[in-house]
C-alpha positions as CSV (number, residue, x, y, z in Angstrom):
1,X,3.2,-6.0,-11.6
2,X,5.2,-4.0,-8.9
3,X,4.0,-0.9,-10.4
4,X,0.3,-2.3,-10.6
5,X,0.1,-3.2,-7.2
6,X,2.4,-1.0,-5.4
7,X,4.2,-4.1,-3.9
8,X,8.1,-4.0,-4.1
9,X,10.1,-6.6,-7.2
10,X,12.0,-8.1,-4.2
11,X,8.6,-9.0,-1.9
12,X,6.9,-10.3,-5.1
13,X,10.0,-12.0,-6.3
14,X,10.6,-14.0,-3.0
15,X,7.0,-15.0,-2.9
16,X,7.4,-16.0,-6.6
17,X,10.3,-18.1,-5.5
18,X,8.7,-19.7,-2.1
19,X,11.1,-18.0,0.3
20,X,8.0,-16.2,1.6
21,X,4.4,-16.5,2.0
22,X,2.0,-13.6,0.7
23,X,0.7,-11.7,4.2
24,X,-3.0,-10.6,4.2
25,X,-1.9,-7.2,2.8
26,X,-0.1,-8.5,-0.3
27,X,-3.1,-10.9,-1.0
28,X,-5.4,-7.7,-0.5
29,X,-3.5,-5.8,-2.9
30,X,-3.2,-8.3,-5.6
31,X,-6.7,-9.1,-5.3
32,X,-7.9,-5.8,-5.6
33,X,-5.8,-5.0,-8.1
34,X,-7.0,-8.6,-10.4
35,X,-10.0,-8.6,-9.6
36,X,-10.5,-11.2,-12.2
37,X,-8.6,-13.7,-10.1
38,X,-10.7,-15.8,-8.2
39,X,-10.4,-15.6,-4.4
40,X,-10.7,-18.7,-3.9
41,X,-8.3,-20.4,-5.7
42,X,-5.6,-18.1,-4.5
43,X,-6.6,-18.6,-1.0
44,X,-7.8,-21.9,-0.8
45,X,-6.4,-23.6,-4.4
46,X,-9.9,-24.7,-4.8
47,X,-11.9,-23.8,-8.4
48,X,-11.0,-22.0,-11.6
49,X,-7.7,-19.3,-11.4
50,X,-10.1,-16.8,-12.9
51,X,-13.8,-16.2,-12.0
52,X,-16.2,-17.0,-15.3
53,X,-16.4,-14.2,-17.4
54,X,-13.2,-12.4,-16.5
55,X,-11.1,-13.3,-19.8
56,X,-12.3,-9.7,-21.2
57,X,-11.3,-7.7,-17.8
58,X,-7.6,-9.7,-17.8
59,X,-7.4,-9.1,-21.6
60,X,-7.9,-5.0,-20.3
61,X,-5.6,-4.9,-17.8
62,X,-2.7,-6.6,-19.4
63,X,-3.4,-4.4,-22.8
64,X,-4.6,-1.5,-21.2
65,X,-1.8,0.0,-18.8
66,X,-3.3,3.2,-18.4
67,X,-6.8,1.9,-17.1
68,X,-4.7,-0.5,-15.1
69,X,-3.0,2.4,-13.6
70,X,-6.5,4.7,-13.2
71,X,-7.7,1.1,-11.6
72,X,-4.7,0.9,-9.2
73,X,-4.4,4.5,-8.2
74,X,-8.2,4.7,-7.3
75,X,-7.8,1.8,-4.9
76,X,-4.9,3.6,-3.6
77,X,-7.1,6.7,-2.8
78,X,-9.6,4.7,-1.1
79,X,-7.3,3.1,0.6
80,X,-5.7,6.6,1.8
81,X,-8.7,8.1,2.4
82,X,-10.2,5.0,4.7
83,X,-6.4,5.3,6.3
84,X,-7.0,9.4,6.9
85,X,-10.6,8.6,8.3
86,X,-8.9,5.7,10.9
87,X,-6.5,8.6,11.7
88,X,-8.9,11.3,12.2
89,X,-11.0,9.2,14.4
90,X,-8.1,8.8,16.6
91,X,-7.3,12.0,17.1
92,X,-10.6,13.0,17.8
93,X,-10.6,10.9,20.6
94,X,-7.1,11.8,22.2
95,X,-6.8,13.9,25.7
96,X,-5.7,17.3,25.2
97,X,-2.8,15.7,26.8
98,X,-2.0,13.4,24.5
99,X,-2.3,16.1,21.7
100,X,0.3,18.0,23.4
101,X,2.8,15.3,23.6
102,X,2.2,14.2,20.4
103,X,2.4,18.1,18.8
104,X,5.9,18.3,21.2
105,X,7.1,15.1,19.7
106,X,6.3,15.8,16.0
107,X,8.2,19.2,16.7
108,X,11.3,17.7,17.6
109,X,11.7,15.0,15.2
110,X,11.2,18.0,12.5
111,X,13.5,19.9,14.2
112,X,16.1,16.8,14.2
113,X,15.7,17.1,10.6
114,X,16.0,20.5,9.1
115,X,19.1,21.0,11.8
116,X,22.2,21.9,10.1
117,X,25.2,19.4,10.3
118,X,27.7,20.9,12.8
119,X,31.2,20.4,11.8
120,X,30.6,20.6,8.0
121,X,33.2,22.8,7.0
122,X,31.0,26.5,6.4
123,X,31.5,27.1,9.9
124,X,34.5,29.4,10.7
């Protein structure tokens, strides 16, 4: 299921267990990812667990890992891409100030990085 959704064992252990709640992001993912599980009842614990006809799609997904996977990883595109489009959209709309800062800032944090360790032994 971790590898279905993208959701870490420990999260979906310790909801599993009742030490946490699902946020709205978990309950997106594992709604998107079965789809045959009815909104509803996971939200509101009204109706069926699974909406009519879905018996064949749950019978897919749990014998069929690859089209799970396909299923999983084209959510996770869409997601990426509406994520990149958000992201765009913001920079668009920056200052050429704040495109500065923000180019400045990126360049020291990848500086910080790749900066050899001082002290390390290979200097002499």
């Amino acid at each position: 299921m971790s590898k279905e959704t993208g959701i870490s064992e420990t999260v979906l252990q310790n909801i599993s267990e009742g030490k946490n709640m699902p946020s709205i992001k978990i309950t997106v993912k594992l709604l998107s990812t079965y789809k045959m599980v009815n909104a509803d009842w996971w939200l509101l614990g009204e109706g069926e667990m699974l909406k009519k006809d879905s018996t064949k799609e749950a019978i897919a997904v749990d014998t069929n890992p690859i089209e799970s996977e396909v299923l999983f990883l084209r959510e996770r595109l869409t997601q990426m891409h509406n994520d990149n489009s958000a992201l765009i959209r913001t920079l668009e709309n920056m200052s050429s100030r704040e495109m500065q800062l923000l180019y400045q800032t990126s360049k020291s944090k990848v500086n910080e990085r790749i900066k050899p360790e001082s002290g390390n032994g290979t200097d002499r």
